[in-house]
NUFIZA-979235 format. One record per residue (C-alpha): x, y, z. Coordinates in steps of 0.02 Angstrom, whole numbers, m for minus. Example, Ala and Ser with C-alpha at 12.3 -4.5 7.8 and 13.67 -1.06 7.14 Angstrom:
BEGIN
     east    north       up
      615     m225      390
      684      m53      357
//
This chain:
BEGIN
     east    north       up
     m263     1204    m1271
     m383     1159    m1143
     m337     1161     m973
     m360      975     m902
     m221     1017     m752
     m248      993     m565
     m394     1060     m467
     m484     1028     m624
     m658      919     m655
     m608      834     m797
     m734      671     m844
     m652      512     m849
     m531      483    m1020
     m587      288    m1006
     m783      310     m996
     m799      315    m1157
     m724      150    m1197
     m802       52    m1049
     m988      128    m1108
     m943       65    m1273
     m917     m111    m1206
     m728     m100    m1266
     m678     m129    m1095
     m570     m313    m1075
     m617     m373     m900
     m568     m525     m842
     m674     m650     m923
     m677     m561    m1081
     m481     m634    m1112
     m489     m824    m1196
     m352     m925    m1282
     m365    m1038    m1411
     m361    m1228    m1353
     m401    m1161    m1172
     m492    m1262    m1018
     m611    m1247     m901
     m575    m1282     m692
     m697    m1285     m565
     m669    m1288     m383
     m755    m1407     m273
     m760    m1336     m105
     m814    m1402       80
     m999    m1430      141
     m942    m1422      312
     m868    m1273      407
     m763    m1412      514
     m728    m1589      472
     m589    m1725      445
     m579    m1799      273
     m586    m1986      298
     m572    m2002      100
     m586    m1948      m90
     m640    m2043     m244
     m588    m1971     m401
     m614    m2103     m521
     m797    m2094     m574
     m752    m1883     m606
     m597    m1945     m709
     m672    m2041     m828
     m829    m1928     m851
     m833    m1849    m1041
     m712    m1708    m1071
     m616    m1724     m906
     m435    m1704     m928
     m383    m1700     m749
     m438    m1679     m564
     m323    m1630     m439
     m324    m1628     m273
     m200    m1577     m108
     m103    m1727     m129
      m74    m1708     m306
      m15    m1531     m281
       79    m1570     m117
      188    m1721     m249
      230    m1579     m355
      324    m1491     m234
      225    m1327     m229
      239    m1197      m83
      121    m1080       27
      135     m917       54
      138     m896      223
      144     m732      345
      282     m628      372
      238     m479      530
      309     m506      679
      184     m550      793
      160     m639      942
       17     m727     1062
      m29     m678     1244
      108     m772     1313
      249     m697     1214
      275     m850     1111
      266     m845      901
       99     m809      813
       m2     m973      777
      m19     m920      574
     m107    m1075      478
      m57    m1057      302
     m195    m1080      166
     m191    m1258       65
     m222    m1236     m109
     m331    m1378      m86
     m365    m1463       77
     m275    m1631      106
     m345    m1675      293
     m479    m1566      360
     m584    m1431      300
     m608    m1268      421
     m735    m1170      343
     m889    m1203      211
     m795    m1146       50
     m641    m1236       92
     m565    m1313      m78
     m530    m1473      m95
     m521    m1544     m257
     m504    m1449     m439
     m578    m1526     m591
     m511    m1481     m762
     m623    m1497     m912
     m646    m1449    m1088
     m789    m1364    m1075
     m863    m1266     m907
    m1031    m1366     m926
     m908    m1526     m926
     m792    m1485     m780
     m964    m1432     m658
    m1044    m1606     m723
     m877    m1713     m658
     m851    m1605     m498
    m1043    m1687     m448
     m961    m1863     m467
     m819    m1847     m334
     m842    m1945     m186
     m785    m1864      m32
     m823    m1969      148
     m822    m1810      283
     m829    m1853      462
     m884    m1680      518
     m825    m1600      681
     m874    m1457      795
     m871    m1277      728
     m859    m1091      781
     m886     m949      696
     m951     m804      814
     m834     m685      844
     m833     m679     1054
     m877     m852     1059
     m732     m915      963
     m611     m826     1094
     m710     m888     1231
     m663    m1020     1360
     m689    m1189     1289
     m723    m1136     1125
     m719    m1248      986
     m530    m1251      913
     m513    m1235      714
     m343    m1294      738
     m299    m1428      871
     m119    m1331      900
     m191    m1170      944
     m327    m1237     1073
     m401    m1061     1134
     m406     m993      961
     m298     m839      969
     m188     m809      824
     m100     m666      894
     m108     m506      990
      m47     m315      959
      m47     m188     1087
      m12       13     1029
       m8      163     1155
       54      165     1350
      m53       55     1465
       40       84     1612
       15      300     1559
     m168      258     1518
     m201      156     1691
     m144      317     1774
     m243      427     1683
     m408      313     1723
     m361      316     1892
     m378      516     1893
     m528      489     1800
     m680      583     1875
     m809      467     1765
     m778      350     1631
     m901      262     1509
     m868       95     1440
     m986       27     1294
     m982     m144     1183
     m979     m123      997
    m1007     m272      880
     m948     m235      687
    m1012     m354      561
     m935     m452      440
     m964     m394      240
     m919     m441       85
     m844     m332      m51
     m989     m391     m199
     m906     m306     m335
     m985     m302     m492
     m844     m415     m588
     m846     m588     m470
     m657     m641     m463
     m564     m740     m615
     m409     m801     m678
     m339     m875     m829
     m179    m1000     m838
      m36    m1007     m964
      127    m1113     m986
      238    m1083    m1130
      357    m1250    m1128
      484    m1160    m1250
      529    m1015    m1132
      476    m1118     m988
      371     m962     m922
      210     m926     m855
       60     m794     m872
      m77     m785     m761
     m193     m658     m832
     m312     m620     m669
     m416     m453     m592
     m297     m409     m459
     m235     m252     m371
      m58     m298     m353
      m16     m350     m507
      188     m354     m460
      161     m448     m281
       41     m587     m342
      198     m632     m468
      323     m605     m325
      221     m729     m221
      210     m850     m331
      369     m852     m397
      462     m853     m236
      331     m953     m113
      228    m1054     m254
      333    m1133     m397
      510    m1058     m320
      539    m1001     m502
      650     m840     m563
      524     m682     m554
      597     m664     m766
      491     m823     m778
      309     m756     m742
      202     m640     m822
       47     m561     m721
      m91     m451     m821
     m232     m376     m755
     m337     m297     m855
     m497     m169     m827
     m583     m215     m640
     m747     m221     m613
     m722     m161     m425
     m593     m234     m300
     m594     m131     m134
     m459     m223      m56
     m539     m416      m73
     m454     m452     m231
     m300     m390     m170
     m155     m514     m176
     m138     m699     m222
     m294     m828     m211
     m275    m1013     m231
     m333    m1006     m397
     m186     m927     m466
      m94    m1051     m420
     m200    m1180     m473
     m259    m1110     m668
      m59    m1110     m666
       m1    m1271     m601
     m164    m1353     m680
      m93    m1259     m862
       76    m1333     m837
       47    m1515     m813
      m97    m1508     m971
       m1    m1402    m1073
     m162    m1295    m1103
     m213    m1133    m1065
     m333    m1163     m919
     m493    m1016     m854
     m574    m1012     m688
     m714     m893     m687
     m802     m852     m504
     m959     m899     m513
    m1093     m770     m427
    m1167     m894     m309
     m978     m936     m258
     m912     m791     m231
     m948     m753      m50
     m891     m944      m13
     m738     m925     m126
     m679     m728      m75
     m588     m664       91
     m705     m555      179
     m709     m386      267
     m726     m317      448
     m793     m451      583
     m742     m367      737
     m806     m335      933
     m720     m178     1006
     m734     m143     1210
     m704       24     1220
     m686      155     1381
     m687      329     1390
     m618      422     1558
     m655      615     1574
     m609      745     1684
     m736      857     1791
     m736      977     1645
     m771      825     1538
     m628      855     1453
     m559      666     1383
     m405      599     1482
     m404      424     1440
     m452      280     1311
     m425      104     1314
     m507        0     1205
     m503     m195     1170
     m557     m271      992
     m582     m460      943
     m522     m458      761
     m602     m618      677
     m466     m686      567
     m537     m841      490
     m485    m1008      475
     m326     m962      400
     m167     m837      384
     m131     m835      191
      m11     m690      218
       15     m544      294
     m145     m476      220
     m240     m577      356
     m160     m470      486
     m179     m303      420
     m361     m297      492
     m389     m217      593
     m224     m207      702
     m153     m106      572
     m243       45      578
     m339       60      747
     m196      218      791
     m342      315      731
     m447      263      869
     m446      414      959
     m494      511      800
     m482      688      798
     m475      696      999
     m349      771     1104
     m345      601     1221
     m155      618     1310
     m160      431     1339
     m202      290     1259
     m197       96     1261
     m267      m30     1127
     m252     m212     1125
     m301     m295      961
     m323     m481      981
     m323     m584      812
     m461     m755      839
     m448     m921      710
     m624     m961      682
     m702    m1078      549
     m763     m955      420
     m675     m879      263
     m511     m787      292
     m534     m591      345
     m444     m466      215
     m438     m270      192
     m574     m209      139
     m639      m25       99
     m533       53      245
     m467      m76      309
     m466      m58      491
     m508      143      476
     m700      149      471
     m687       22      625
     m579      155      749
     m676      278      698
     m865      189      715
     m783      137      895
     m730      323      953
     m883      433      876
    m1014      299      931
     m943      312     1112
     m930      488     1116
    m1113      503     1060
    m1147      356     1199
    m1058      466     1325
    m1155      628     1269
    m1305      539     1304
    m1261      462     1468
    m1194      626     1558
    m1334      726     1474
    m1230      857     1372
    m1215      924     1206
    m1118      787     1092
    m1065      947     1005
    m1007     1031     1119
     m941      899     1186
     m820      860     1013
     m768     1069     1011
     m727     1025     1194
     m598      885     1154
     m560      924      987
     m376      948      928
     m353     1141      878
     m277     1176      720
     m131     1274      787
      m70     1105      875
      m30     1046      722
       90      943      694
        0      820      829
       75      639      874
      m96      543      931
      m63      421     1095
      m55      284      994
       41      333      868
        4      413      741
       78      580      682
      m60      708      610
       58      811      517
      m91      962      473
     m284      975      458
     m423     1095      517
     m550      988      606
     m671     1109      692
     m667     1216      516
     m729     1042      448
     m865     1019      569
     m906     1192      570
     m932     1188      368
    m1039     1047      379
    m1158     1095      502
    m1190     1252      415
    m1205     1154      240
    m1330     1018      324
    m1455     1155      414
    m1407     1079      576
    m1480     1224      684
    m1639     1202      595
    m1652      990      638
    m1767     1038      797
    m1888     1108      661
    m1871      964      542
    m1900      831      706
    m2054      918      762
    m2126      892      580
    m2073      711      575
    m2168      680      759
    m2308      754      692
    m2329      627      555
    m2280      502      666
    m2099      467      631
    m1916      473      713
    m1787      575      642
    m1619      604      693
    m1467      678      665
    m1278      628      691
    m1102      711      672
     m960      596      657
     m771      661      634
     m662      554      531
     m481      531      523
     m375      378      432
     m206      339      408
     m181      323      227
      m18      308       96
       95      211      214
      276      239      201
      310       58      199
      275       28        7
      361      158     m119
      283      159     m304
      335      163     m487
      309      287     m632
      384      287     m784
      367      420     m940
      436      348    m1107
      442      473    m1257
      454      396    m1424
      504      492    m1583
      337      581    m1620
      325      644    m1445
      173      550    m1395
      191      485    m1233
      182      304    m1127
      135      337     m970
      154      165     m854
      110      128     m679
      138       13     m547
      m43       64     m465
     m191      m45     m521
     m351       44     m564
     m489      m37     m562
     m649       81     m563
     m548      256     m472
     m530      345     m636
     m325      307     m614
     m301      356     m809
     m367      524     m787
     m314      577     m614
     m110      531     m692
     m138      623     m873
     m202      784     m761
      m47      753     m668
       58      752     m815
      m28      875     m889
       16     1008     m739
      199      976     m735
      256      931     m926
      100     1025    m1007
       53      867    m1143
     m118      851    m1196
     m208      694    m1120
     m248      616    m1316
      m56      609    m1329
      m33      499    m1179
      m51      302    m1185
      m98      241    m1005
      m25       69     m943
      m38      m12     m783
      m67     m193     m732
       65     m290     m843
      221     m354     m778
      311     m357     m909
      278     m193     m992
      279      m99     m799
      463     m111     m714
      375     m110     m530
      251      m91     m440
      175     m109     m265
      m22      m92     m320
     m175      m14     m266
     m238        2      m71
     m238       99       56
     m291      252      m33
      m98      275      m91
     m117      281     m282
     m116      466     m287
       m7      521     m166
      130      397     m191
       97      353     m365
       65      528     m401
      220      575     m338
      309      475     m421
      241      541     m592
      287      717     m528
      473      638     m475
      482      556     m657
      412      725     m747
      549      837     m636
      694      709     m747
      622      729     m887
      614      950     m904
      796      925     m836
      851      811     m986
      732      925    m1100
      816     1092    m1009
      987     1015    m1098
      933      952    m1256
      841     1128    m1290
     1002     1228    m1230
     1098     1139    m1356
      946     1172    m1496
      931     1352    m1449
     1116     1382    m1441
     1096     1437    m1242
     1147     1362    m1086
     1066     1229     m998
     1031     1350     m848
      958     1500     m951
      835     1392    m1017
      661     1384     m918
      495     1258     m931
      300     1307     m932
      153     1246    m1021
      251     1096    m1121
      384     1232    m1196
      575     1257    m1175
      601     1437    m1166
      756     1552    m1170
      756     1683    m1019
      681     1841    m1076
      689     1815    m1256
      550     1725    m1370
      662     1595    m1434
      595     1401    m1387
      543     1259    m1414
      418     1137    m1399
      408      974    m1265
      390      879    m1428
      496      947    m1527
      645      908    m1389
      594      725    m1380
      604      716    m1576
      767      791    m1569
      820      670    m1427
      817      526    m1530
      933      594    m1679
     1118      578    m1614
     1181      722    m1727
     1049      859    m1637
     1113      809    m1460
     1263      874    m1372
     1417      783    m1380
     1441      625    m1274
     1246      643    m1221
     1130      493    m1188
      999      491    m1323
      825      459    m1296
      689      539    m1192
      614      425    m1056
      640      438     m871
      550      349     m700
      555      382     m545
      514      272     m369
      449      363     m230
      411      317      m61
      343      440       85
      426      473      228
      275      466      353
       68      417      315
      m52      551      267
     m203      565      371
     m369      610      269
     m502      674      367
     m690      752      352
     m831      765      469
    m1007      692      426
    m1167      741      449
    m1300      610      424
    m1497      646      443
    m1619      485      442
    m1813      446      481
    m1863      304      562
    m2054      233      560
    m2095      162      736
    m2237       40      649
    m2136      m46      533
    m1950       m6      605
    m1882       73      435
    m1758      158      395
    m1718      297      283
    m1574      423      247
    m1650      596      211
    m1504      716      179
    m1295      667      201
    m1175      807      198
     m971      775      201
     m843      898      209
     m670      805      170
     m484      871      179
     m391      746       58
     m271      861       44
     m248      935     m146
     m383      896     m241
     m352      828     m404
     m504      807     m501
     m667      855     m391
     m787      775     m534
     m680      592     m469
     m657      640     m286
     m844      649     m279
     m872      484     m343
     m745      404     m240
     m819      496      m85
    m1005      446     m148
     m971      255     m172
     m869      243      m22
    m1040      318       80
    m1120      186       m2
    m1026       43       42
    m1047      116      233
    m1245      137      217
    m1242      m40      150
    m1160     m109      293
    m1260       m6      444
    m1442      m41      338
    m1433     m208      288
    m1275     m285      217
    m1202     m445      363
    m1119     m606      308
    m1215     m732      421
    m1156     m923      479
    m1294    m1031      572
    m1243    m1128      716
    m1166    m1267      633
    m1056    m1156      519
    m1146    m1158      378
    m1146     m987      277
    m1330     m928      275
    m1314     m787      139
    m1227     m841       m3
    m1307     m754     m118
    m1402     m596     m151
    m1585     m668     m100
    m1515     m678       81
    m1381     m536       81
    m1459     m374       48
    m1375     m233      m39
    m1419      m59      m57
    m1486       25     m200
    m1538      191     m257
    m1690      215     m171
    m1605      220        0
    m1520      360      m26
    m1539      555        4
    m1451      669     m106
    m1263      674      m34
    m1162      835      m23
     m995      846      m30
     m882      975        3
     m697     1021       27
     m582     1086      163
     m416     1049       91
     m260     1086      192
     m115     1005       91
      m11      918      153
      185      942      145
      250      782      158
      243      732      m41
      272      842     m173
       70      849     m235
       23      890      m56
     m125      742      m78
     m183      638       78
     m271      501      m25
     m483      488      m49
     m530      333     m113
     m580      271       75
     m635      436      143
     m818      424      130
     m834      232      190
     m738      299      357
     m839      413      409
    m1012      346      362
    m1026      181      472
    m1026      310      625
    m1108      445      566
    m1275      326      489
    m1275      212      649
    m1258      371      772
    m1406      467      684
    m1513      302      705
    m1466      304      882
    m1539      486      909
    m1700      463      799
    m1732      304      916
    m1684      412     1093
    m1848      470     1144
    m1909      292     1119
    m1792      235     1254
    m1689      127     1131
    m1512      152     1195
    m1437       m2     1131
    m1410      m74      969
    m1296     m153      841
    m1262     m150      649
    m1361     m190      519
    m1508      m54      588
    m1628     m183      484
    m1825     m140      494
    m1860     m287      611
    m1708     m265      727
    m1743      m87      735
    m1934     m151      763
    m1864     m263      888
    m1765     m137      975
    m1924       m6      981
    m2044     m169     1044
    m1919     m217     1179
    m1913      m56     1255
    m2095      m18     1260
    m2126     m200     1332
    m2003     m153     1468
    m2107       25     1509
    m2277      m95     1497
    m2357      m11     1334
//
């Protein structure tokens, strides 16, 4: 049999299907008799609805309802709302605006929906949305980060009047004032981190059902947490028994965090299907998306460094404006980046730390997780200061990093703000990827660049993120039937990881069953017991675990049912490579040949439970922390202010490495998604609020021809704290790349004199930058 076990580069099981076009994404499911809704949404990123006129979109041709706040507010129908316990700067209770389904008073961002049209046919439902009559008397707007938690800021909500949402403070600032106070130097630096959206290539959807009979719902929608959107709704939405909704998602075409949990239009393709006793479809369009979607990042992060007279690091405080939007949906609103910004002292032996996180309203779209999810920000904050404060004091940003680094012999390491590093090798990291990116011979490469005119420069940025959080546990179950194929059922969501093959290898290792016998299920409520989802870069570790938990029942049922076959004890009896095997004799029998026996009463022992399918739930005891180091090499042409990567090498400990052909994508397309944001990629609002690039003729994204070939290459130390020894992957590359793109734009534009400059590194701001400087020296 082939080997398709762990460690092992196995190409994805469901390529072949999705190539084929047999994939079922989200807007390949329609129902017979369904409708069409469209959303209208606000103009205006702040203003107080003085009225709406339906009655001209009523009566249009094909319209068979348009709804709007007040209808849905009659009906009874709940908001989710937060649940973390945070508070504001004076101690008092978070000011968390819950998100309308449809606005009833006043709209706080451009997107904002306000009314939803119903139709029979798309064409139909877009026609009648153009005929409602809505009287706006705008009002005054913010949507800059620092401005909106400025004095005398605009306020999106007239109950929160300066803005701030909520604060969260990690580390010792009484231990960290001390330790600037000993402080021989310190270097302070202002870091401004963009906002992005997620531009998958599947725009969001979601499709409504009521069956009156059973009084029960389906909401078939591309979402990552398939088992929370139905908890949500069930128990905030309609208040409705959990037995009474079905949620299916089915193939994703990309997610990274921003289609996470529940949107308004789940509740409204449901609600909406109800009340017309039709199935009802809501498809994203492209040109909505970015006003429709939660987005990512949107940060500015004060950051200070004190070192000793042996530069050797002694304190770090740091204070970051998280933009939250104009509303808190749920707790996914706070996750960014207050969440994860323990890793701000990265890799660092720093004995004190101090971080205050303070969450800003603002009238723009609601901030989410997205690829990372607070991660890529702590670490662009710490490795672009330590390159900031190589440059200032004149030393060796290398040798500066081997000077502060945390040895691997202190392992395990509790951070000073937090987090517990339970193992890793981070100079062995650094030191593999200088040696696989030629960084001794970069001097050589410069001088050739200067010669044709061009800056190049190089940048190494250590990476650490806290990943596979102890807070959620996950669900596996494997269900025999009486051939001995297999069900194998998840509560992770894939959507684009390669989730079916990284489980089958999994399976394969521990019960030995050949990957064609397996039938992979995720995504379906009903047919999966429980699940918690996809993020975080969990589904492996804790998922995976859980398969390994689930396959550890199922040899020890097997271990019984092939004693009693083979006429042997239960504890003589040992498992490899899917057989049953008495100890030192040749007598056994097959994995498949016990489940087929499992399901016929007389072939079992006496009083024992038939069948052979078991599950398991695991949850880890502490995170995992994934970690790498980055090298990134660019050139930059003074004339024109362009940018271009010429060579990217990672070295990543995940941990155990599962299947190296999928870790390298996930690394890959995570690099991307970084590159995209440091090049080119910003969400941008205009002074009045309105959102500027809305679609892909205004918001750039990156394509092939920006790259360099990308190495990667692995350091894994394995973890002990699950049984696969996995740290997760699927954010790795995105959390190291921000840093290590920006930082080796920074050093091509040194000898320039550029010493400040903020994401995107466009061609004209980089232009700019170069201009401005040489204006300043008179040339």
């Amino acid at each position: 049999m082939k080997r398709y076990g762990i460690g092992q580069s196995v190409p994805r099981f469901e390529d072949s299907r999705l190539l084929r076009g047999r994939g079922r994404f989200q807007d390949d499911r329609n129902l017979p008799g369904q409708s069409y809704g469209v959303v209208l949404r606000s103009p205006h990123a702040h203003a107080r609805i003085v009225s709406i006129d339906t009655a001209a979109a009523r009566a249009a041709p094909g319209v068979l309802a348009v709804y709007t706040g007040e209808d849905y507010a009659a009906d009874g129908l709940g908001m989710p709302k937060a649940t973390l316990p945070r508070k504001r700067p004076d101690g008092s209770p978070m000011f968390a605006p819950q998100r309308p389904a449809l606005v009833v008073d006043r709209v706080r961002y451009v997107g904002d929906p306000v009314a939803f049209v119903v139709a029979d046919s798309l064409a139909e439902a877009k026609d009648a949305a153009e005929l409602i009559a809505i009287d706006y008397e705008p009002r005054s707007a913010v949507t800059d980060t620092a401005a909106a938690a400025s004095s005398g800021a605009a306020p999106v909500w007239d109950e929160c009047p300066d803005n701030i949402s909520n604060i969260v403070e990690k580390g010792n600032k009484s231990a960290t004032e001390a330790a600037f106070a000993r402080a021989v130097r310190t270097i302070k630096r202002r870091y401004v981190i963009t906002r992005v959206h997620a531009q998958y290539m599947e725009t969001r959807g979601a499709l409504g059902v009521y069956d009156e009979g059973d009084e029960r719902y389906t909401l078939y929608t591309d979402c990552q947490y398939p088992h929370r959107v139905r908890n949500m709704l069930c128990s905030t939405v309609f208040r409705i028994p959990e037995s009474k909704m079905r949620v299916v998602s089915g193939d994703i075409g990309g997610a990274f965090g921003s289609k996470g949990w529940q949107y308004v239009e789940h509740r409204l393709v449901l609600w909406a299907a109800r009340k017309l006793q039709r199935p009802v479809k809501w498809t994203c369009e492209r040109s909505e998306a970015v006003l429709a979607d939660e987005h990512g990042r949107d940060s500015v992060g004060e950051i200070e460094l004190g070192l000793d007279g042996d530069n050797k690091f002694v304190g770090l405080r740091l204070h970051l404006i998280g933009n939250i939007g104009a509303y808190v949906g749920s707790d996914r609103n706070l996750l960014v980046p207050s969440m994860m910004i323990g890793t701000a002292v990265g890799v660092y032996d720093i004995p004190s730390a101090y971080a205050l996180v303070t969450g800003v309203l603002s009238n723009t779209s609601p901030t989410a997780p997205y690829r990372g999810a607070g991660r890529p920000e702590a670490i662009y904050l710490i490795e672009r200061l330590i390159d900031d404060t190589a440059r200032e004091l004149n030393v060796d940003p290398l040798e500066l990093r081997r000077r502060n680094m945390i040895p691997a012999n202190a392992m395990p390491y509790q951070n000073a703000l937090g987090c517990y590093y339970d193992c890793g090798d981070f100079l062995a990291n650094m030191d593999m990827a200088l040696a696989a990116a030629d960084y001794a011979g970069f001097p050589a490469r410069r001088e050739q660049s200067r010669a044709r005119g061009m800056l190049r420069g190089i940048s190494v940025a250590n990476a650490i993120e806290q990943a596979a959080s102890p807070a959620q546990s996950e669900f596996a179950e494997i269900r025999f039937d009486t051939s001995g194929s297999v069900q194998l059922l998840m509560g992770t969501k894939n959507q684009g990881q390669g989730h079916e093959t990284t489980f089958k290898q999994i399976l394969h290792e521990r019960l030995g069953l050949d990957p064609g016998d397996v039938h992979f299920t995720d995504g379906d409520t009903d047919q999966v017991a429980f699940g918690m989802g996809t993020n975080g870069s969990r589904s492996t570790v804790v998922g995976g675990s859980a398969i390994y938990l689930a396959a550890e029942k199922i040899i020890e049922k097997g271990r019984r049912i092939a004693g009693h076959m083979l006429e042997s004890a239960a504890t003589d009896i040992e498992f490899a490579h899917g057989r049953f095997l008495v100890a030192g004799t040749d007598r056994a029998v097959s994995l498949k040949q016990v489940a087929a026996a499992a399901f016929v009463p007389a072939r079992l022992p006496l009083g024992f439970d038939g069948g052979l399918y078991e599950s398991a739930t695991y949850a880890p005891s502490k995170d995992t922390y994934p970690n790498g180091c980055h090298v990134c090499e660019v050139e930059v042409d003074p004339e024109t202010g362009d940018v271009a990567v010429v060579n990217y090498v990672i070295v990543d400990d995940v941990g155990t490495v599962i299947n190296p052909l999928t870790l390298k994508g996930q690394i890959v397309g995570g690099i991307a998604q970084g590159l995209g944001q440091i090049l080119m990629e910003r969400v941008v609002y205009d002074d009045t609020g309105q959102l500027v690039t809305a679609s892909f003729m205004d918001y750039a994204m990156p394509r092939a021809d920006v790259f360099s070939h990308i190495t990667v290459k692995s350091n894994p130390v394995p973890t002990k704290l699950n049984p696969l020894g996995a740290k997760g992957a699927g954010e790795a590359g995105c959390v190291g790349s921000l840093p290590s793109i920006m930082n080796a734009v920074m050093n091509a534009l040194e000898p320039v004199g550029v010493r400040q400059l903020d994401m995107p590194a466009t061609s004209d701001r980089v232009w700019k930058a170069i201009r401005s400087v040489a204006k300043e020296n008179g040339k």
